[in-house]
C-alpha angles and dihedrals in degrees: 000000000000103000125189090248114165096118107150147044128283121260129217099208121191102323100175098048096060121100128262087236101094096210083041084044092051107048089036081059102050092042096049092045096055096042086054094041111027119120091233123033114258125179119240089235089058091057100034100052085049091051083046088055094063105070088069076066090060098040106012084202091069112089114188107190131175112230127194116229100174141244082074092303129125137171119229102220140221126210145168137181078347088305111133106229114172140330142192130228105232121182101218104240094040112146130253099275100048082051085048090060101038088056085048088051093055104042085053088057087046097058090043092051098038130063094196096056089036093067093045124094119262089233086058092050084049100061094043088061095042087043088055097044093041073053091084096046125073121283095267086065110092149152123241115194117212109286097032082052088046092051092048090052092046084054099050101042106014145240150260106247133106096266111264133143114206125210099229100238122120095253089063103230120185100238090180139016113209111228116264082355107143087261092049094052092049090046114253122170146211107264087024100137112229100216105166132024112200087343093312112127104237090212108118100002119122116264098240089047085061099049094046080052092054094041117063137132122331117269090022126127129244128185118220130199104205120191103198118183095225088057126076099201118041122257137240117217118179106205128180109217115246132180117297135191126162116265101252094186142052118179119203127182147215120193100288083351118103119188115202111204112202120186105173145327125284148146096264095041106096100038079055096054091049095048088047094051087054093053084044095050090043085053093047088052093258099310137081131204098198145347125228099194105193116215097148117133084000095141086196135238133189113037083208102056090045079056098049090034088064089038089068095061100038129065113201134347133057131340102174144305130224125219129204147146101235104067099236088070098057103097131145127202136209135175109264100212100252089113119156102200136015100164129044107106109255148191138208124204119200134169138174093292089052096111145162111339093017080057097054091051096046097045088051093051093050103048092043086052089226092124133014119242116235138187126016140338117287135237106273094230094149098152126106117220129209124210124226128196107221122206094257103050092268118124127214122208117210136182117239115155138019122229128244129200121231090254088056101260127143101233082198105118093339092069121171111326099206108239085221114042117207088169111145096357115119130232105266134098095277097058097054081048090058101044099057089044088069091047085055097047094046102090087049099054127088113213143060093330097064084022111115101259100203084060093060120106129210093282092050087049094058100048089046090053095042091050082063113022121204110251139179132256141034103270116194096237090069090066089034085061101042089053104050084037085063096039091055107056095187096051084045090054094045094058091040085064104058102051082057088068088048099045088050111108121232122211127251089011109150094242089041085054096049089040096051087245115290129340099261086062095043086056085070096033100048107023088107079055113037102060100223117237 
């Protein structure tokens, strides 16, 4: 799964010490920077040797070998068609910049050997490299060359463009219009055809050369052709660039109900749920009666606005914790007491897309009791990302901390089991039937569903997440349950109270153990460690 997860700060790494050679410069960078962050240690040769072996990818008659040469020396070899072309004298346990510069070194001999490589852009040859030492890291570890780096940031933080969504295909529809955006103000609409950017005919151009077109610094001007069906000529629109970042958010409502729709995390995402639950209040003449906050297929995003996003809805006590080798990761979260609303009942729905920072939100709201969980298990993303700025442009992701719920519990691979499981039932009325009937039946019931959570073993996991599976999609009966759970006060309670008996820690436990008991004690026992923000 692709998860939005970009969940931590940059780092800077050990700038003066990287070599002038920019390729040199480059691999010495990212090598430096996972051996330093990584969750597990892992040694630069190892890297480096896996970032080597790519470059048969690229030629399969380039062969790069390690060969021993004794006293804890080896030479990092170079050869083609059978041809021995260079190597590079490499003492075993050297650190991440000399192998920086020993992969440099090769990939320098292998486009000077090789035709085929020759003619490939260095920024090709680059992510080969990256793609072969993330390789050896888990599957959340990867490599972003320049644009696509330059796309995630623009997602994260936002742009400077005039607030369109296209629709991809070659006739460049806008699919959306973001709210107050500078289209939205001139009055741009969806259908509308962009057909020239600053005077240059769109036809035939590549999609991502138009929207760098359209996107550009903050407070610019851009010129816009627009083809409308209800027009006969096409229209001219001068637009100045503002500051754009993707609606995270869309709020529905039903009488005293509101339904949150969350998408993904960004850094507008909480600001936008709070401003959403006002207007809702203000519809339903200044009360709610519940809350559906919806985090299914929501893949994450920022560690800090899942964060923010819980802590609107807790007053005090834990949020999460993070976990990691390197000491920056360590970090510990709490509620800070701006809160905007504790009590309206509330539900959350989750599904098998519900990852990484949705997880953390969802898993914070459950074990405070301060929302019911709906729907089906998450994903089990429990891991945090940093972020590093390569040389180039690029950026490198890198895990460096796994996630604990308040109760003490890894979300890796465990994710959010739902209080209330909706798994393989179907939309209709039945099926709600049935699924409240196991919310009221759940504080009655001895098993995995009352059982701590945070005591179980693997074993235990796996039976709690088989008894839910996670599954796709957004069904209707999710909604259709939160919505009967928070009209009925005595059923909400019910079910309340039974993730209450699941969310309690029992000690000695092996992930109790691992997680220093339970937050609040944590709390006592980390706070020197896990810098508080």
């Amino acid at each position: 799964m692709a998860a939005a997860c970009l969940l931590a700060a940059c780092t800077t790494g050990h700038e003066a010490a990287l070599p002038a050679d920019p390729t040199a410069r480059l691999y010495a960078k990212g090598l430096d920077e996972i051996t330093d962050l990584y969750i597990a240690p892992i040694a630069p040769r190892q890297l480096a040797l896996a970032g080597a072996a790519q470059l048969h990818h690229l030629d399969n008659a380039l062969e790069v070998f390690e060969s021993p040469t004794g006293d804890n020396q080896a030479d990092l070899v170079l050869r083609y068609h059978g041809e021995h072309i260079a190597s590079s004298p490499m003492p075993i346990v050297a650190g991440a910049i000399d192998w920086g510069r020993s992969l440099a070194a090769m990939t320098a001999a292998a486009r000077q050997a090789s035709p085929k490589i020759a003619a490939m852009p260095q920024e090709a040859v680059d992510k080969a490299v990256f793609d072969g030492i993330t390789s050896k890291l888990d599957r959340f570890s990867r490599y972003a060359a320049p644009e696509l780096a330059l796309n995630q940031r623009a997602a994260r933080d936002g742009y400077g463009g005039i607030g369109v969504t296209l629709d991809g295909t070659d006739d460049f529809r806008i699919a959306e219009i973001i709210p107050q955006s500078p289209a939205d103000r001139a009055g741009l609409r969806p259908d509308d055809r962009i057909t020239a950017v600053d005077g240059v005919p769109t036809q035939g151009r590549p999609a991502e050369e138009v929207v760098h077109a359209i996107q550009g610094a903050v407070a610019t001007p851009v010129s816009i052709m627009v083809a409308r069906t209800s027009a006969k000529e096409p229209r001219a629109f001068r637009l100045e660039r503002a500051a754009v970042t993707a609606p995270t958010v869309a709020l529905s409502q039903d009488g005293t109900i509101a339904l949150i729709r969350v998408a993904s995390f960004n850094h507008t995402t909480t600001q936008l749920v709070g401003s959403g639950l006002k207007e809702a209040e203000a519809k339903a003449g200044g009360r709610l009666d519940g809350i559906v906050l919806d985090l299914r297929s929501n893949p994450g995003g920022l560690l800090d606005q899942a964060v923010d996003l819980a802590d609107l809805f807790i007053h005090d006590g834990p949020i999460s914790a993070a976990t990691g080798r390197n000491p920056g990761s360590r970090q510990y979260f709490a509620a800070k007491g701006d809160s905007i609303d504790t009590h309206t009942p509330m539900a959350v729905l989750v599904n098998g897309g519900s990852a990484s920072a949705a997880e953390i939100v969802a898993a914070a709201l459950q074990d405070s009791g301060r929302a019911v969980v709906i729907g089906s298990s998450s994903y089990g993303k429990g891991t945090v990302q940093t972020v590093v700025h390569l040389p180039n442009k690029a950026e490198l992701t890198v895990t460096w901390a796994r996630l604990l719920s308040p109760s003490g519990y890894f979300l890796q691979a465990h994710g959010v089991v739902p209080t209330l499981c909706t798994a393989s039932l179907g939309d209709g009325d039945q099926a709600v039937q049935t699924a409240l009937q196991r919310a009221g039946a759940a504080t009655a019931e001895a098993g995995l569903t009352t059982q701590a959570r945070a005591s179980l073993d693997e074993a235990g996991w796996a039976a709690l997440r088989r008894a839910c599976p996670p599954q796709p999609g957004r069904p209707a009966v999710d909604v259709k349950v939160a919505q009967r759970l928070l009209a009925d006060p005595k059923l909400y309670l019910a079910a309340v109270h039974a993730i209450h008996a699941a969310s309690r820690i029992a000690p000695g436990s092996q992930v109790a153990a691992s997680a220093g008991a339970s937050l609040t004690e944590a709390e006592r026992a980390l706070s020197s460690d896990f810098p508080i923000r």
